[in-house]
Steps between C-alpha positions, in 0.01 A plus 500: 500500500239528763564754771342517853516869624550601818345888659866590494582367146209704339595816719839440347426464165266780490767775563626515149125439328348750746429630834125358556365110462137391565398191645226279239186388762628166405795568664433351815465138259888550463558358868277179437680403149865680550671259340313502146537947482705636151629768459616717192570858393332673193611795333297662259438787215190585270468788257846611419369633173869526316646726792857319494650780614448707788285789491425876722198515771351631163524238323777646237799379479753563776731769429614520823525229744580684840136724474342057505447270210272163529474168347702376227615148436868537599397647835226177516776275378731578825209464756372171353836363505564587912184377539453173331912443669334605871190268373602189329144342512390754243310608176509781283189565324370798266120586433574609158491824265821571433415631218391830385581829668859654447674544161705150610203339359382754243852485381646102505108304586568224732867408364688679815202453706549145480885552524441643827242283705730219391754654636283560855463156442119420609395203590139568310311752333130530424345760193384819519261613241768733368689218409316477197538861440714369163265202361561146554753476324751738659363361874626154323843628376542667858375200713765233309790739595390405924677363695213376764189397462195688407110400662158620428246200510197719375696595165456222212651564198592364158804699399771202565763785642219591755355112562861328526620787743205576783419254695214471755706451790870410615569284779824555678604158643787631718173719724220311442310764347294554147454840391230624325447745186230699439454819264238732502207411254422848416839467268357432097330872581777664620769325273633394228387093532490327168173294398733170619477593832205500766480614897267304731349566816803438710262386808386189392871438304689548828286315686524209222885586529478408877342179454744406261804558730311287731441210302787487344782631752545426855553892520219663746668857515342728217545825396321716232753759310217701383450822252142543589497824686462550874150479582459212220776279682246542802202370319708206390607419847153489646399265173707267501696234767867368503731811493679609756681853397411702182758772358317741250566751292271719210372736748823673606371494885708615792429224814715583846483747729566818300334775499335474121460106545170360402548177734654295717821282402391249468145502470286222609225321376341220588440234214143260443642266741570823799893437458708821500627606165728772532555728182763751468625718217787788436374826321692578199803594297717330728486747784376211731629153575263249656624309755310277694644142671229240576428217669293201428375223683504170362194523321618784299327750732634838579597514892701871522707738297727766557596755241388861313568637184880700467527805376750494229706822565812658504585244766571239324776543262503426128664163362741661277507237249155494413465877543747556268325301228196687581698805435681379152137425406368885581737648243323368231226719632663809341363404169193372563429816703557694173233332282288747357113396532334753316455871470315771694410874351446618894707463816339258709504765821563323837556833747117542553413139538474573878257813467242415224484327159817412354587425137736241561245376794198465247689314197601233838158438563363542151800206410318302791128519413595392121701264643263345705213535218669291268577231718125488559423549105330151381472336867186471768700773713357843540624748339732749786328805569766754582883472600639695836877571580713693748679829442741382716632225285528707189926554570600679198406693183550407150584694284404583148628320213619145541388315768745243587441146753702685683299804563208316567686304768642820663170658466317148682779333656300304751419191317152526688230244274209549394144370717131609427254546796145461538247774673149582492413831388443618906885334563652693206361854578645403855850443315493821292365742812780349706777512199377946486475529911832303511258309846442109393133515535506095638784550746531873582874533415699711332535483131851573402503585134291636221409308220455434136173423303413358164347639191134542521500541880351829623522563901397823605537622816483770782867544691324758755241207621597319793672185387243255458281696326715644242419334185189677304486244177640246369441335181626265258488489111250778609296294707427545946615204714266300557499419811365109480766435190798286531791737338833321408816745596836423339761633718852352673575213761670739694177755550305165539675382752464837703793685364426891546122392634316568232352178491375260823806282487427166337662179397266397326613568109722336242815693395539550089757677314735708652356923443869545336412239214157597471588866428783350243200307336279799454802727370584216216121465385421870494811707400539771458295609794336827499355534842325820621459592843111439634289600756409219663492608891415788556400773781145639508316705714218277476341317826410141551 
């Protein structure tokens, strides 16, 4: 159905979406062509990462729903369905990784995963890199039990589950649109891909994508449902000609008007050909649903939207169907919770995470520098030089004896993953002064927890020296910084992304494992653990 819009009707249709619309500096080519204008809704999700439930400000599960719990798919499942009813000229789209993150995966894989987006009932999905977090295989086995249809033109595989189900594009008729797949091509490194399976550049494949849909539709509306990250979905835009909206995911990036956004909603780009592509995406876990309602011209170009991301809160009430399912589900947790890992002959101390080196602190980061070293083991990468956490998200002691999944989600119950950063020598002693004068030495801000260094690390410092100049040495593996080496740091998306400012925020990294699972790992491969408490920052009375 092809809409003309009045002013009024946008003004009208943008009090449920949101408050604010912006005019397109094509707009003005909406009163020459009137007649040929479209318009449609799209609602959108990226990087649930298993959280089918809803969960605390924390991140933990919600105990207690009047002190505010986020996300979860039953609260999603009743917005969606007022909104596609209020917008019938609609689609429903998610950026991918659904998997990994909360014991819903850890415990079932993708079976009630899959159980559950069919039940949101999504028009299409692209893949997220932790898709393939199980193999090929299991991706298969969970892909066949869809219910919609799956897109990523830049992955080409010979597994028949994976090559009979994604597609490179879907066209839906009824709107005259194609949508696009694309998945991030940094995936065989950070996943589980079989041999069968390759990723390629997803520039040139989307733009081959677009031709395609040309030639062989009379469909000149185009969007790219993209798993590329934030800034990547930018470079693509400026590449490439023929879309006119892309919704991302990887990077779990806040766009709107908040106060920790990293954008606008939508942001815009201009393509080869100077057309506006507008690119919008919705954080993560669910506590954000993307909204945005376009319109196009009739040459497929975007005129105007209206529309911001909605804060899934307490506002929106569960559906109780689906919630209870999600509830029936969490009992089997009980067990699972119980499994015993391994052994430990020392309590892992958390109390004096938040005042200087911590057992239970040091075995975290120890678990994520051997992590990240055998990923690396037999491959061109470099070899990580050190890993970095914060006190702050080291919740809960364990204790000695067994150690149980359980314990070690209590103890890291944030389901934060797993990045590595890059710094010269200069940047890093920057990182490390800041981390012991609690000042970020880039942006002058506070610094609101202590942190957690790996084995081999050695930061001496002065706490009398005016911040800035507090740290005396540092070494590594008993060797200075050097100030014109490129260090790799293994540390959490959260603290990448700015959390506690111990790091310039950044989007620019690729999630891995979640720190719960990597912890789990280490525990199985090295029990029993005998950990000893280490000096590894310490105060002098040295001077710089």
């Amino acid at each position: 159905m092809k809409l003309s819009l009045s002013l009024a009707a946008l003004a009208v249709a943008g009090t449920v979406l949101a408050d604010d619309y912006l005019y397109s500096r094509r707009l003005a080519k909406r009163f020459v062509d009137n007649d040929g204008n479209y318009n449609v809704s799209f609602f959108h999700i990226n990087d649930v990462h298993a959280h089918l439930d809803e969960y605390s400000s924390s991140g933990t599960t919600c105990e207690d729903p009047k002190q505010g719990c986020y996300g979860g798919y039953a609260r999603i499942k009743t917005k969606v369905n007022e909104l596609r009813k209020e917008y019938p000229d609609n689609l429903w789209l998610n950026a991918g990784d659904e998997f990994q993150g909360t014991l819903f995966y850890q415990y079932y894989g993708g079976e009630k995963i899959a159980e559950t987006i069919n039940d949101l009932k999504f028009d299409a999905m692209t893949l997220g890199n932790h898709e393939w977090d199980g193999g090929d295989e299991a991706l298969g086995e969970f892909l066949r039990n869809l219910t919609f249809p799956v897109v990523s033109c830049n992955v080409k595989s010979q597994v028949k589950s994976l090559n009979r189900t994604i597609k490179n594009y879907h066209v839906f008729q009824n709107h005259g649109i194609a949508v696009i797949g694309a998945t991030t091509p940094t995936t065989p490194g950070i996943s589980s891909v079989g041999n069968k399976t390759v990723f390629l550049d997803p520039i040139p494949e989307v733009q081959k994508a677009i031709w395609e849909i040309r030639n062989k539709t009379d469909v000149n509306r185009i969007v790219l449902l993209s798993h590329l990250g934030y800034d990547e979905d930018q470079k693509l835009a400026g590449r490439t000609e023929g879309l006119s909206l892309i919704i991302g995911g990887h990077s779990h990036t806040l766009l709107g008007d908040m106060e920790d956004a990293k954008g606008k909603y939508p942001t815009i780009v201009e393509d080869q050909k100077g057309n506006e592509v507008f690119i919008v995406t919705a954080y993560r876990w669910g506590e954000y649903l993307g909204a945005i309602d376009l319109t196009f011209d009739h040459e497929g170009h975007a005129l105007a939207y209206h529309g911001a991301p909605i804060h899934m809160d307490n506002s929106t009430r569960l559906d109780e169907e689906l919630d209870g399912k999600i509830q029936e589900w969490a009992e089997a947790f009980a067990d699972f919770a119980a499994e015993v890992l391994g052994t430990t002959d020392a309590v892992l101390v958390q109390e004096t995470c938040q005042e200087g080196d911590c057992l239970l602190g040091q075995v975290m980061a120890d678990a994520m520098l051997e992590y990240r070293v055998n990923q690396t083991a037999g491959t061109d990468d470099a070899k990580p030089d050190l890993a970095l956490i914060n006190a702050g998200g080291v919740r809960a002691e364990i204790n000695e004896g067994e150690i149980t999944r359980g314990e070690v989600l209590t103890a890291f119950p944030f389901g934060n993953a797993i990045v590595e950063l890059q710094f010269s020598g200069a940047d890093l002693r920057k990182v490390l002064e800041g981390a012991v004068s609690y000042v970020n030495q880039f942006n002058n801000q506070e610094i609101t927890s202590w942190f957690q260094v790996s084995r081999g690390v050695l930061i001496q410092y002065n706490p009398q020296n005016e911040a800035g100049s507090k740290i005396v040495d540092v070494t590594i593996d008993g060797e200075a910084i050097d100030d014109d080496r490129e260090y790799r740091v293994v540390t959490l998306d959260f603290l990448a992304g700015g959390g506690d400012n111990i790091f310039e925020a950044t989007d620019d990294f690729i999630t891995l494992d979640t720190q719960d699972e990597v912890l789990t790992q280490y525990i199985v491969a090295r029990t029993p653990l005998s950990p000893r408490l280490e000096e590894r920052v310490v105060e002098s009375d040295g001077v710089v």
